[in-house]
C-alpha positions, 0 to 999 in steps of 0.5 A, a space after each residue: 156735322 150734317 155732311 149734306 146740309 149743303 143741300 138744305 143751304 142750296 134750296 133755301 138760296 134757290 127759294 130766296 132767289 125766286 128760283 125754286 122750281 115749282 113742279 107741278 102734277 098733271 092729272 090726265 092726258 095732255 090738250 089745251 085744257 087740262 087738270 093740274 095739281 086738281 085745278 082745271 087750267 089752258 095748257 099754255 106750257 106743254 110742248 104739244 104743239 099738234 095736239 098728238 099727245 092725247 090722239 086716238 089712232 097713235 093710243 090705237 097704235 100703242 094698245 096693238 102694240 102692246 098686244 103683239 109685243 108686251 109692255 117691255 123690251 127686255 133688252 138693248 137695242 144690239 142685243 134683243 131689243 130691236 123688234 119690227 116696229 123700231 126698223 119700221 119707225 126708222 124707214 118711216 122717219 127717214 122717208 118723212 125727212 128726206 134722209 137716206 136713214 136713221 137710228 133712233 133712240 130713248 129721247 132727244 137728249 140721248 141722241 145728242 148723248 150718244 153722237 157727239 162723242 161718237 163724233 169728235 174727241 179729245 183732238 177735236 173742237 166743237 162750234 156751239 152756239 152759245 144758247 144750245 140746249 143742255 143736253 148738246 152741252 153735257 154731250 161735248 162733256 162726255 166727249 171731252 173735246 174742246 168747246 168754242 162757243 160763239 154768239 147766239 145766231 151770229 154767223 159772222 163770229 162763227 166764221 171769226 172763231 172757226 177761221 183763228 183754228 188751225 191744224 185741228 183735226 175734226 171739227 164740228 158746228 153744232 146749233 139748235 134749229 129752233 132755240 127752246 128759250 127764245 123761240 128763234 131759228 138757227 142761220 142754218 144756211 149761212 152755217 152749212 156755207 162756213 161749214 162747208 168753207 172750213 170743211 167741218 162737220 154740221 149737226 143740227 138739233 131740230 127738236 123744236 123745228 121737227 112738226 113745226 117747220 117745213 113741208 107738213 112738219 119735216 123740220 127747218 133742213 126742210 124749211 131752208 131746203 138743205 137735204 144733203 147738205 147737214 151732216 147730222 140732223 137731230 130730232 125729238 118724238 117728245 114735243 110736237 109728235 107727242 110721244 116720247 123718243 129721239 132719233 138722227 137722221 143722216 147716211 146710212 153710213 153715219 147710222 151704221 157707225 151709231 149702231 156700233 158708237 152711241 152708247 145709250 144705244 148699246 147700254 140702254 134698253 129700247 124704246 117700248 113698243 107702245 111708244 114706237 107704234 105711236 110714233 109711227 101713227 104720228 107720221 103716217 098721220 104728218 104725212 097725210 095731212 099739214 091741217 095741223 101744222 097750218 092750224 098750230 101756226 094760225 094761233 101762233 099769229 093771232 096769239 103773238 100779234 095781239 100780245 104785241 099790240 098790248 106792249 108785251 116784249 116778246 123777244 125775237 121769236 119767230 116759232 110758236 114758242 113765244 117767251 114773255 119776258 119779264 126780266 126778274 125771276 121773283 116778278 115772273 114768279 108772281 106772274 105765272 101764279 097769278 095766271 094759274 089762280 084764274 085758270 092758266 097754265 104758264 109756267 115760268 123760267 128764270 135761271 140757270 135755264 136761261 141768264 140771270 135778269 131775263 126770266 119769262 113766262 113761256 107760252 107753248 101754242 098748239 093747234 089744240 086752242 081755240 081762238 077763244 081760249 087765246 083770247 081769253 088768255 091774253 085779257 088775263 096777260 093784260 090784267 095781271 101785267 098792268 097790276 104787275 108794272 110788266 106793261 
């Protein structure tokens, strides 16, 4: 007996489903044009949401660095991996945010993987939004600490599951700033306010918000100017700053104690020189200007405002994520591979990324569009959702 023929079972119930991911290969730098699987396509998938992906002053930035520090940095952060650009990328990171300091990290993901469980434990609970991303999901894993969730942007249950808790010792509100499925911004004052009336903790992950919202991009504490009053903000050098990374932003207290406590931190080699001198180009240049930021949201308002008037349920967006819901994961299938056979990049997501029966095509705006490439690419959503029942 083949002791992994359940994986062969797996795929063949995944493709019968319509829930086989397709992973598709780009072949050169990220734009609103670019060439996948040797196709040349609109980018309507990636999360360069400034168009920084491909910048030449952050390549500038990655080509010195390499020059002065290698390729590599050759060990973790505690040991011999620290160099002058990383203490230079968090100075520059916690001025941008308006934060006393910040620790940063190999991604996103890593950071929530390194500060939940530094956070809270086995006596602790965890208040998480039931639409968290999976790496604030796998982070309560690691900590073993009992999770509530409770609805989806609804302060009212929150207040109802955080007040039917009592002699706990440490807790924690955990949300997303802006949902990556749904394109929705977290209540985050009406968090902070039960925070602060149940004395719990607050985190926010803004990895969809970090370039997106507030002054010049400095994410949704920011935009509902809140400094000071979360505890932990999470952020992303992956999307909208076009590198790769992550990072928190809070006390130094708190950095300092990640230092010694986040485990990809101390047993995961930093951040190469090239990404980390990249990222900085990419703040300098966010503090310079929020051309960018104003252009990424013009085509958000054009882009959703026509695909409104044309009958697509958009959902209850209000960034530049706009999630084309289609309902069938079989039908939303179809729908991105028609988009791709006339030229359009826009991938399709079904389950377990979100519920079953509330698969979509989701459209990443950027500043890099064109109002011409939008509406060339709204004529092909109205064609190909006509010919599918979609409007």
């Amino acid at each position: 007996m083949d002791k992994l023929n359940f994986i062969n079972e797996e795929l063949d119930r995944l493709k019968e489903a319509g829930l086989l991911i397709n992973i598709r290969t780009i072949e050169g730098p990220q734009g609103a044009w670019i060439t996948v699987d040797g196709k040349k396509v609109l980018n309507l998938s990636s999360n360069n949401y400034l168009g920084l992906a491909n910048d030449s002053q952050s390549k500038t930035a990655s080509h010195n660095a390499i020059d002065t520090y290698g390729v590599g940095p050759a060990a973790v952060r505690t040991i011999a991996g620290t160099t002058t650009l990383h203490k230079d990328l968090e100075q520059k990171l916690a001025q941008f945010k308006g934060a006393e300091s910040t620790i940063s990290f190999q991604s996103g993901f890593c950071a929530n993987l390194a500060v939940i469980p530094a956070i809270v434990g086995k006596a602790d609970v965890v208040f998480s939004d039931e639409l968290n991303h999976a790496s604030i999901i796998d982070g309560c894993r690691l900590a073993k600490t009992r999770v509530v969730r409770y609805k989806h942007g609804n302060p009212e249950d929150l207040q109802e599951k955080i007040h039917a808790e009592k002699d706990i010792e440490r807790k924690l509100i955990i949300t997303d700033g802006v949902f990556s499925m749904e394109g929705d911004i977290a209540p985050l004052p009406e968090i902070v306010e039960i925070a602060e009336k149940y004395n719990a903790i607050t985190m926010v992950d803004d990895a969809h918000g970090e370039g997106v919202l507030g002054r010049g991009g400095r994410g949704i504490v920011d935009h509902f100017n809140l400094h000071g009053k979360v505890d932990i903000e999470v952020g992303t050098m992956s999307k909208a700053f076009g590198v790769v990374g992550g990072y928190i932003a809070g006390t130094k207290r708190l950095t300092d104690y990640l230092m010694q406590k986040g485990r990809p931190f101390l047993f995961s080699s930093a951040v190469t020189a090239a990404d980390v001198a990249a990222c900085i180009a990419v703040v300098k240049t966010l503090n310079k200007s929020d051309d960018l930021v104003k252009k990424l949201w013009s085509n958000t308002r054009f882009f959703q405002g026509r695909m409104k008037q044309l009958g697509f349920n958009i959902g209850m967006t209000k960034t530049p994520i706009t999630p084309v819901m289609i309902g069938d994961a079989k039908v939303a299938r179809d729908f991105s591979q028609k988009l791709f056979d006339v030229g359009i990049f826009a991938q399709s997501i079904g389950y377990p990324t979100v519920p079953v029966g509330k698969a979509r095509i989701r459209v990443m705006l950027s500043a890099t569009h064109s109002e011409k490439d939008l509406t060339w690419a709204i004529d092909h959503f109205e064609n190909i959702g006509k010919s599918l029942g979609v409007i």
